[in-house]
DOKOLLUM-123968 format. One record per residue (C-alpha): x, y negated, z. Coordinates in steps of 0.2 Angstrom, whole numbers, plus 2048, in hexadecimal, padded with zeros to 3 digits. Each point is the difference from the previous one (the first is absolute). Layout:
BEGIN
XYZ ...
# end
This chain:
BEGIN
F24A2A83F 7EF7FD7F5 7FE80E7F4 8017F17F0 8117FC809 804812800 7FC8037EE 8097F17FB 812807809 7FC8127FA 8017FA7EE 80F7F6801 80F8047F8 80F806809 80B7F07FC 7F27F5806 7FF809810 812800804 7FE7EE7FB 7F57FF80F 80B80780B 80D7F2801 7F37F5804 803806814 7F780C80B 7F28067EF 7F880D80A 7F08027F1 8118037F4 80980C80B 7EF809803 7FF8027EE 8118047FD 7FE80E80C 7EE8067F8 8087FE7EF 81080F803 7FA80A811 7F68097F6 80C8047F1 80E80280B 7F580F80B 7FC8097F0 8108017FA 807806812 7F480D801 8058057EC 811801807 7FB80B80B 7FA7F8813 7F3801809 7F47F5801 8057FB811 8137FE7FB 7F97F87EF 7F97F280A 8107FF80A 80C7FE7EF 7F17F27F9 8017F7811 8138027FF 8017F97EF 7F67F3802 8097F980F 8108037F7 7FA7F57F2 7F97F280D 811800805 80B7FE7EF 7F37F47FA 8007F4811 8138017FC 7FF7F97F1 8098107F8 7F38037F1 8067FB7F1 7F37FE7F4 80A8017F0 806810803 7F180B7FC 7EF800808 7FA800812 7F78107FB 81180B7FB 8077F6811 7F4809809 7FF80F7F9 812802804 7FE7FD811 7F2809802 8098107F8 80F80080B 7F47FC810 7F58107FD 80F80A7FD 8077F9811 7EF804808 7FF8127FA 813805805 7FA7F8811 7F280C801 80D80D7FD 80B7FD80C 7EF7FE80C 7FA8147FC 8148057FE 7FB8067F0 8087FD7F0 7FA8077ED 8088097F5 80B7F67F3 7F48097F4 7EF7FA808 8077EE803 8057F77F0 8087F280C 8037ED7FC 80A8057ED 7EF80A7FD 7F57F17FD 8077F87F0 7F97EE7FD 7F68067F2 7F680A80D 8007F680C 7F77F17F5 7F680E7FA 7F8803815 8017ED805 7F37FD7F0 7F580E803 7FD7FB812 7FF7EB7FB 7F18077F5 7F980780E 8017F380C 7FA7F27F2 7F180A7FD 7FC803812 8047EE804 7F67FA7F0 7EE809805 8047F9814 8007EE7F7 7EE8087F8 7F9805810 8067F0808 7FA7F47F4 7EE7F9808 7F97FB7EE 7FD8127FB 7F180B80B 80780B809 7F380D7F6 8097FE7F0 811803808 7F8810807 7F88067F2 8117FC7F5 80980B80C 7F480F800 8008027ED 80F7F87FB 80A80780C 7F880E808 7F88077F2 7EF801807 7F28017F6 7F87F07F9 7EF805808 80680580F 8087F0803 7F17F67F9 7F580780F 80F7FE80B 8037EE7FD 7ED7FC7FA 8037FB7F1 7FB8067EF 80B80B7F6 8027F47F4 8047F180F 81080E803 8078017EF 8017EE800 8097FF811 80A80B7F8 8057F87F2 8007F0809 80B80680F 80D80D7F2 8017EC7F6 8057F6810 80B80F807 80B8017F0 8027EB801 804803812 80C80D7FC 80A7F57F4 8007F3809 80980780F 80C80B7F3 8067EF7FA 8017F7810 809811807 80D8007F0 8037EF7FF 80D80280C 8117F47F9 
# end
């Protein structure tokens, strides 16, 4: 997919892609559909307590479960967001995953170590699924940065180094060859468009009835 087309589906909203999908075989919507949750659905695995392997079991899991419900026409729209959807089933899939792995080592915790399915209150829950959508938006936003061919690859270095990394403004000025003024603007520049990016995909990812 050209990286405009890419951009384009990455900003839309939830609904529009779910829209899409009824249109027939929409493999660009599925593909973002899947970019959009695996992610958030990984980090909350491994916050429940999976391994990174078994974490992209329960993702791969959820998301095929979801494909399934949805192709069945079994998603009701007026009865909360897709989001809470899928955070349920990706709550009960991890936990599924994890007694698996259990039953793999014949090893069970202790009731103390293991707060079990009634320990993850929906307060909590909600709490973990933001913390990782916040992570994966802002790692998806600087991958739109990097893949955006209107911006020199230079200033997308130098944002990274200082912003990001925390190098020196001079050091990155002879490592970039630019002036150490050329990098505070990249960095203001780069900080600017990655906030816009940022809110955009928040509100396409949220906008999810």
């Amino acid at each position: 997919m050209p990286r405009s087309q890419q951009s384009n589906f990455a900003t839309r909203t939830t609904t529009r892609l779910l829209d899409a999908l009824k249109e027939g075989d929409n493999q660009p919507a599925w593909a973002q559909i899947d970019s959009r949750y695996r992610p958030v659905i990984a980090g909350l695995s491994r916050r429940l307590g999976l391994s990174d392997a078994d974490a992209e079991e329960a993702a791969q899991r959820t998301l095929a479960e979801f494909v399934r419900v949805y192709r069945d026409g079994r998603y009701d729209r007026s009865k909360g967001r897709l989001s809470s959807w899928i955070l349920g089933i990706a709550h009960r899939t991890a936990l599924r995953v994890r007694r698996e792995g259990r039953r793999a080592v014949h090893f069970e915790m202790d009731a103390v170590e293991d707060p079990g399915e009634e320990g993850h209150d929906e307060g909590a829950l909600r709490s973990i699924w933001t913390d990782e959508r916040d992570r994966a938006i802002l790692a998806r936003a600087f991958d739109l940065l990097r893949e955006d061919s209107a911006i020199d690859p230079r200033t997308i270095l130098a944002f990274e180094l200082v912003a990001m990394r925390g190098v020196p403004a001079a050091e990155v000025a002879a490592q970039c060859a630019m002036s150490v003024d050329q990098v505070y603007v990249a960095k203001t520049r780069m900080t600017r468009r990655l906030k816009s990016l940022v809110e955009e995909l928040t509100e396409a990812f949220e906008e999810d009835v």
